[in-house]
TORSEFI-636680 format. One line per 8 residues: number of its first residue (from 1); for each residue x, y, z of N, C-alpha, C, O, CB. Coordinates in steps of 0.1 Angstrom, whole numbers. Glycine has a CB too. Layout:
N
NUM	X,Y,Z,X,Y,Z,X,Y,Z,X,Y,Z,X,Y,Z; ...
// end
This chain:
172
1	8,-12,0,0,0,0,9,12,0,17,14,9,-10,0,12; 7,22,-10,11,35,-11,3,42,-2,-9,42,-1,11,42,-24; 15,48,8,11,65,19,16,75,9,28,74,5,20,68,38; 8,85,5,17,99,-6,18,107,7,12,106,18,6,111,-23; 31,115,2,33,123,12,22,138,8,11,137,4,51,126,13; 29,150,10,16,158,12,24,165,-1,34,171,1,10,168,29; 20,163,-14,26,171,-28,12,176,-37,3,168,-39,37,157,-39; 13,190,-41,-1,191,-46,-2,180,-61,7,174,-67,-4,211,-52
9	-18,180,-61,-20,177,-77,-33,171,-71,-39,172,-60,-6,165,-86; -40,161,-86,-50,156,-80,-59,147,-80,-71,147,-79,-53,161,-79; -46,136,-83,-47,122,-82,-51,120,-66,-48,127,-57,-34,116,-86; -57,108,-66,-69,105,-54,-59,94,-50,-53,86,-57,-89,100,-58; -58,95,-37,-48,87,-29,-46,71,-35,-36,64,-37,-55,86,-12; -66,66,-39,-63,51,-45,-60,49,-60,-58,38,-64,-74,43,-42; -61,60,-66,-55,63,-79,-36,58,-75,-29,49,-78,-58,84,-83; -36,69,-67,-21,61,-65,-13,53,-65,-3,51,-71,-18,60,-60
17	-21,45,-52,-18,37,-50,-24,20,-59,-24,9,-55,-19,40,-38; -29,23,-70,-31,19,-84,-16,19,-94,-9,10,-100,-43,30,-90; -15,31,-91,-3,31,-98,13,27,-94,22,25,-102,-4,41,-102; 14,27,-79,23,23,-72,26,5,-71,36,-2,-69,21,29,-60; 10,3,-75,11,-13,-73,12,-18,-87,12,-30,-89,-2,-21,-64; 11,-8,-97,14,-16,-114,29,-16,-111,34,-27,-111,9,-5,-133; 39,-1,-108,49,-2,-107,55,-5,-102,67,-4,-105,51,2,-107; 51,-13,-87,62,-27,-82,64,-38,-96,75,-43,-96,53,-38,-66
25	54,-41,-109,59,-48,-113,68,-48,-125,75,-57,-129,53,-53,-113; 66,-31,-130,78,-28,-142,93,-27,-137,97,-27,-126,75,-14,-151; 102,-25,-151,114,-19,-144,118,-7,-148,127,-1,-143,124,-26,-145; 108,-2,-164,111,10,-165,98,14,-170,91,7,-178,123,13,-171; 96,30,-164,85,38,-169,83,49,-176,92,55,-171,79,41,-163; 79,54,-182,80,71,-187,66,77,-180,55,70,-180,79,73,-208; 67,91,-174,55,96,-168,54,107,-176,59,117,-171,56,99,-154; 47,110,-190,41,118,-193,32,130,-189,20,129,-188,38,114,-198
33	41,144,-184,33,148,-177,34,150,-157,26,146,-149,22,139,-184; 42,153,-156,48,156,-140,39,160,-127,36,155,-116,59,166,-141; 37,176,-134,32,187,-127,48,188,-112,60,190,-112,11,183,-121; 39,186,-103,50,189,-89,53,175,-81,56,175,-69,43,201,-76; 51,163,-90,53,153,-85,44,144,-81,47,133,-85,58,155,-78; 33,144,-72,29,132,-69,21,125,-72,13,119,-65,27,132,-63; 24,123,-86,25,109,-92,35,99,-95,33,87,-96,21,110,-101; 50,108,-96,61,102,-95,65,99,-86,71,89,-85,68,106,-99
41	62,107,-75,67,95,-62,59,84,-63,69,77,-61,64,100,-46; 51,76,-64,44,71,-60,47,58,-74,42,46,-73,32,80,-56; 55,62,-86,57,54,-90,72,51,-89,78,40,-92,51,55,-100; 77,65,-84,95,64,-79,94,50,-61,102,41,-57,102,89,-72; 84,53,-58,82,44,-46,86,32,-45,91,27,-35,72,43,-44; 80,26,-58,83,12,-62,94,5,-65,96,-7,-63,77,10,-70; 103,14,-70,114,8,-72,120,11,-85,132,12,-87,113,-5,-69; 110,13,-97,111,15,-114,121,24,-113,125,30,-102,97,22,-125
49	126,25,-127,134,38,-134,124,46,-139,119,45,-150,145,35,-147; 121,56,-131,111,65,-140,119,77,-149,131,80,-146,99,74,-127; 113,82,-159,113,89,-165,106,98,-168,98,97,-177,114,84,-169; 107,110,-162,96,121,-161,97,125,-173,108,124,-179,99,132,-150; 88,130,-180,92,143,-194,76,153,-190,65,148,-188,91,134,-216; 80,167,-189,76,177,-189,85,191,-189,96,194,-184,70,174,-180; 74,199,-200,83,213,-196,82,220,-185,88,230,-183,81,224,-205; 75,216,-178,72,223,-166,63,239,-165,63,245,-154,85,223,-161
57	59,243,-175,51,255,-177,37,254,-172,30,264,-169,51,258,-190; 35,243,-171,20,241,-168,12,237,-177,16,233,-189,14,251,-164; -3,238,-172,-10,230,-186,-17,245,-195,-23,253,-189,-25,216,-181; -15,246,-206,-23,256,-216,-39,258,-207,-46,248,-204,-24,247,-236; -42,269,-206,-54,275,-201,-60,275,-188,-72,279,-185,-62,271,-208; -47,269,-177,-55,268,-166,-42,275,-158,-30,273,-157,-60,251,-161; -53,286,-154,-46,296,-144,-37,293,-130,-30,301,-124,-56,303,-140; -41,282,-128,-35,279,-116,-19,274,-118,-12,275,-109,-44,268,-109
65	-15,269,-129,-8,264,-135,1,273,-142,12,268,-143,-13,256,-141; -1,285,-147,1,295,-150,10,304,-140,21,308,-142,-10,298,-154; 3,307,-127,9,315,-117,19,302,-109,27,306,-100,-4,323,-106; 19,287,-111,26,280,-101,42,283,-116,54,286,-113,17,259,-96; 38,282,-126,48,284,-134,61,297,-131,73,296,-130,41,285,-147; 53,307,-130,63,317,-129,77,318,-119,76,314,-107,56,328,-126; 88,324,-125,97,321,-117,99,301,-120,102,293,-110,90,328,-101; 99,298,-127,104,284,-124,95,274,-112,99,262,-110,118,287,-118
73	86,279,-107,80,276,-93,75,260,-94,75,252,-84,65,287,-90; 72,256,-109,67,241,-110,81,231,-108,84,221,-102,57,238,-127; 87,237,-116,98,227,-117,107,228,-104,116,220,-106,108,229,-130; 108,233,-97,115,234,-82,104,230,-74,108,226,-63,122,250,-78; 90,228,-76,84,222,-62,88,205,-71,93,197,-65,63,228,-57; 84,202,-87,89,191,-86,103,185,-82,101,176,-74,87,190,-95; 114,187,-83,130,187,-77,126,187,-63,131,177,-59,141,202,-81; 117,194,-51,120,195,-38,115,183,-37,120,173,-32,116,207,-30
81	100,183,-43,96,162,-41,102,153,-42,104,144,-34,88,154,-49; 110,153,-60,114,141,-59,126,138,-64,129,127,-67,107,134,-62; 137,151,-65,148,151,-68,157,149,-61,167,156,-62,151,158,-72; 156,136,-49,167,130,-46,167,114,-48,177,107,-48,169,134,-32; 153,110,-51,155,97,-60,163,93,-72,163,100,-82,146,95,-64; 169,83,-72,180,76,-75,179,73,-90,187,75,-100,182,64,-66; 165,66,-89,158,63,-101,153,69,-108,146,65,-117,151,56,-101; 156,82,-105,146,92,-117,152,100,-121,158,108,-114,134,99,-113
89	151,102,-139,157,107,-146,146,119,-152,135,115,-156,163,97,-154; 149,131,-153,138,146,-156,140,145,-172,151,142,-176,144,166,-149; 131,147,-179,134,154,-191,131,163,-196,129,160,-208,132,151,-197; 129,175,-194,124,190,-194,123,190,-208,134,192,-214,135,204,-187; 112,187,-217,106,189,-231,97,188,-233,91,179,-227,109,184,-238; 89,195,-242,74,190,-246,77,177,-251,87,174,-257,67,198,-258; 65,166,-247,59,154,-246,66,153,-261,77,148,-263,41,151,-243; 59,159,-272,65,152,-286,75,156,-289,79,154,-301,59,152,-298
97	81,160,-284,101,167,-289,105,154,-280,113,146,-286,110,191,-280; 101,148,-265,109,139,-263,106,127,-263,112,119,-256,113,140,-254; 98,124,-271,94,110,-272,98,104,-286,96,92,-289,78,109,-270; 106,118,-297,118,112,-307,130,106,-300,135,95,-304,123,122,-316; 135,115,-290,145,104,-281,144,92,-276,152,87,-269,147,108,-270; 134,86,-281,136,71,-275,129,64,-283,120,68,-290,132,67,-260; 136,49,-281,132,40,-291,114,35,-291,107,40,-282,142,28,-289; 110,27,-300,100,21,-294,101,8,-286,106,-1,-291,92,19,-302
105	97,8,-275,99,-7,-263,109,-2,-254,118,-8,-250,107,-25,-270; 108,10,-252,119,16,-243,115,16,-229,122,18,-220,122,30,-246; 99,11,-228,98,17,-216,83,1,-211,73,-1,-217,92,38,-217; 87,-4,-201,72,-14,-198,63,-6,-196,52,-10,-201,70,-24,-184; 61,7,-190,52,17,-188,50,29,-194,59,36,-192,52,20,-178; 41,34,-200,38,47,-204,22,53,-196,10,50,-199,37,46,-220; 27,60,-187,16,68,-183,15,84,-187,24,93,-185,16,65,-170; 2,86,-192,4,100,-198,-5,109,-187,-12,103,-179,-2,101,-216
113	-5,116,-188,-13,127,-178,-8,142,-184,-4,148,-174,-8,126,-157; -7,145,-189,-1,161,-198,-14,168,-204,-25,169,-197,11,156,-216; -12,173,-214,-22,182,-218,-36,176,-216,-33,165,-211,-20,186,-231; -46,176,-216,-52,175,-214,-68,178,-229,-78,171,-229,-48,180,-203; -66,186,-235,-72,187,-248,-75,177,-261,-65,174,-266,-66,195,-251; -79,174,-264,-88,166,-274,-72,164,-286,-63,156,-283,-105,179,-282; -72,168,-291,-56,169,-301,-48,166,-291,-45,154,-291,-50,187,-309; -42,173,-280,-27,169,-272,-30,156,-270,-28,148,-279,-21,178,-257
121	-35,151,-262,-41,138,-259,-39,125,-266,-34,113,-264,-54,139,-258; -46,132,-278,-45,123,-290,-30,120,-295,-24,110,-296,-52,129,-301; -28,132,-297,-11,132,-305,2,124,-292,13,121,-295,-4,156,-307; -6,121,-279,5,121,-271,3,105,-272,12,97,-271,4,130,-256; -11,101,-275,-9,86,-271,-6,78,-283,-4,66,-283,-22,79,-264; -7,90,-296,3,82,-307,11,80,-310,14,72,-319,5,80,-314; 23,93,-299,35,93,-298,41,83,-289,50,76,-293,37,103,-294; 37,83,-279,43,73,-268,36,61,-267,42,55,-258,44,78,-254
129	27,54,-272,25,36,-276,30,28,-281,28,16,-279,18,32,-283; 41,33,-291,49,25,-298,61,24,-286,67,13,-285,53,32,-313; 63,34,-278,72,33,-265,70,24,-258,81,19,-255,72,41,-257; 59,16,-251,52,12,-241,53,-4,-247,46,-9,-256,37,21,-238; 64,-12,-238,63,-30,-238,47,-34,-234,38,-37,-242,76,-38,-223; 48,-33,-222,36,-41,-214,24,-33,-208,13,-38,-206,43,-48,-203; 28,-16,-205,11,-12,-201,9,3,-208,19,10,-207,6,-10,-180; 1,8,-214,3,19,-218,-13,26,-205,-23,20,-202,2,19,-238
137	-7,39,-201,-21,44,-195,-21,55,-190,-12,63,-191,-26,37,-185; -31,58,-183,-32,79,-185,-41,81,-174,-44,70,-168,-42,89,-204; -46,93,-170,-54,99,-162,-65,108,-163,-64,114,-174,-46,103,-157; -72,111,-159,-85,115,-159,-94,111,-172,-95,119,-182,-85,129,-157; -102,98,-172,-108,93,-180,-122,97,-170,-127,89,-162,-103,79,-184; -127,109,-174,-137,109,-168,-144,124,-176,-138,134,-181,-134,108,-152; -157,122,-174,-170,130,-178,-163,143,-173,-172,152,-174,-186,125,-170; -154,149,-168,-148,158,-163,-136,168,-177,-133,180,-181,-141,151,-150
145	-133,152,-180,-125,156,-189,-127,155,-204,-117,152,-211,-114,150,-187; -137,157,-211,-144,152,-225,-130,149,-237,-129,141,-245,-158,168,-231; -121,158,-234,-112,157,-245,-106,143,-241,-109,133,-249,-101,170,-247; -100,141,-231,-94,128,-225,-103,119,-231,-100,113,-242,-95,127,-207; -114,116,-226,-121,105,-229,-125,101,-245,-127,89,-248,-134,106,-221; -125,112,-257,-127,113,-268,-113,107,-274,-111,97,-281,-132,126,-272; -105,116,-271,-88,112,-272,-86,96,-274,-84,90,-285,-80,116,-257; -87,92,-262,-87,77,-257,-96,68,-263,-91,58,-267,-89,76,-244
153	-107,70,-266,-117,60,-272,-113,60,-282,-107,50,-285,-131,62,-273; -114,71,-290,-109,71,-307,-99,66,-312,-99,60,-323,-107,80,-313; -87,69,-302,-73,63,-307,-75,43,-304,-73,34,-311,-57,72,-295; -78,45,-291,-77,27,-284,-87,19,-283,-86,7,-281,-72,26,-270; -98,27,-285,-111,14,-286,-115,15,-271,-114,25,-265,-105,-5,-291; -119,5,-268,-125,2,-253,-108,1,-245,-97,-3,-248,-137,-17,-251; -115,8,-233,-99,4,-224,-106,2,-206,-115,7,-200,-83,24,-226; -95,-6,-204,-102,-7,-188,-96,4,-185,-86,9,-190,-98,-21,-176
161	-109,10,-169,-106,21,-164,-100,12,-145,-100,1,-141,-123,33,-165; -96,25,-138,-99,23,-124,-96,36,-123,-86,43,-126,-91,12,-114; -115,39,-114,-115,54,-115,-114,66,-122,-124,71,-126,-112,56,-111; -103,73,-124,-100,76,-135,-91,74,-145,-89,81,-155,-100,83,-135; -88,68,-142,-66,60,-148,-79,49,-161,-88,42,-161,-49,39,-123; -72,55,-169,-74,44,-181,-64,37,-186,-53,42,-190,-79,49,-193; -65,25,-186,-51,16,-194,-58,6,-201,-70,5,-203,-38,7,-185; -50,1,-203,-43,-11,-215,-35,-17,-218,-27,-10,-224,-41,-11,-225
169	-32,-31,-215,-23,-42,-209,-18,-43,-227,-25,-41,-237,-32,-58,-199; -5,-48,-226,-2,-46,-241,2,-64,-243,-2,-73,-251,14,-33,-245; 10,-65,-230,16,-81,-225,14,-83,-212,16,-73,-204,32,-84,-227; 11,-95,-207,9,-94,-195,24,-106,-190,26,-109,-178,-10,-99,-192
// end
């Protein structure tokens, strides 16, 4: 069982710990999409090589994200979370500038959580699938998020949910 420590964002404790217990079983992940961490702890928890990629600006149109940006403010509360883990490597780029850096099968996990819009969404999970061995999967699949859920259906067909985390087992 994942305890998160106290890091904003707003993933729901058993979201988490969903994702802490896929990542006891990979060995490496890509986390599409950071914000200030806590989602990476929680997959840094487990033991994986995570791989963060985010510019850290925030997300396009949401104000909150906007004023945490200034001054650098996202990417230093991310670093104070979880920049002393061993296993985790930052990649400060937009999602599709770094997801030419790596091969396809680079990673047992791809979890996306980044933009959030109907197009980014889309573009992100046809960027990074060909990445993803064994689970490809994302966050807020919910009536909250209409672009997410349109994104996801269209590109992948039916996908199991828990809660809001949508995936899709590639190999088991």
């Amino acid at each position: 069982m994942y305890t998160s420590p106290n890091i904003d964002g707003w993933m729901k404790p058993e979201e988490l710990d969903w994702l802490y217990t896929q990542a006891l079983e990979m060995e490496t992940i890509v986390e599409i999409g950071s914000y200030k961490g806590r989602s990476t702890h929680a997959l840094l928890s487990a033991g994986a090589y995570v791989t963060a990629v985010d510019h850290f600006y925030g997300s396009a149109g949401e104000d909150a994200h906007a004023r945490d940006a200034v001054a650098d403010g996202i990417y230093r509360d991310f670093i104070a979370n979880t920049g002393n883990a061993p296993n985790l490597c930052t990649v400060r780029l937009p999602s599709l500038h770094a997801a030419t850096m790596f091969r396809d099968g680079a990673f047992d996990m791809v979890f996306i959580d980044a933009d959030h819009r109907y197009e980014e969404v889309k573009k992100d999970i046809l960027a990074w699938r060909p990445k993803a061995k064994r689970l490809l999967c994302g966050h807020d699949f919910s009536a909250s998020w209409p672009g997410v859920l349109k994104a996801v259906t269209e590109t992948l067909g039916a996908v199991e949910v828990y809660d809001s985390i949508w995936y899709q087992w590639l190999t088991r």
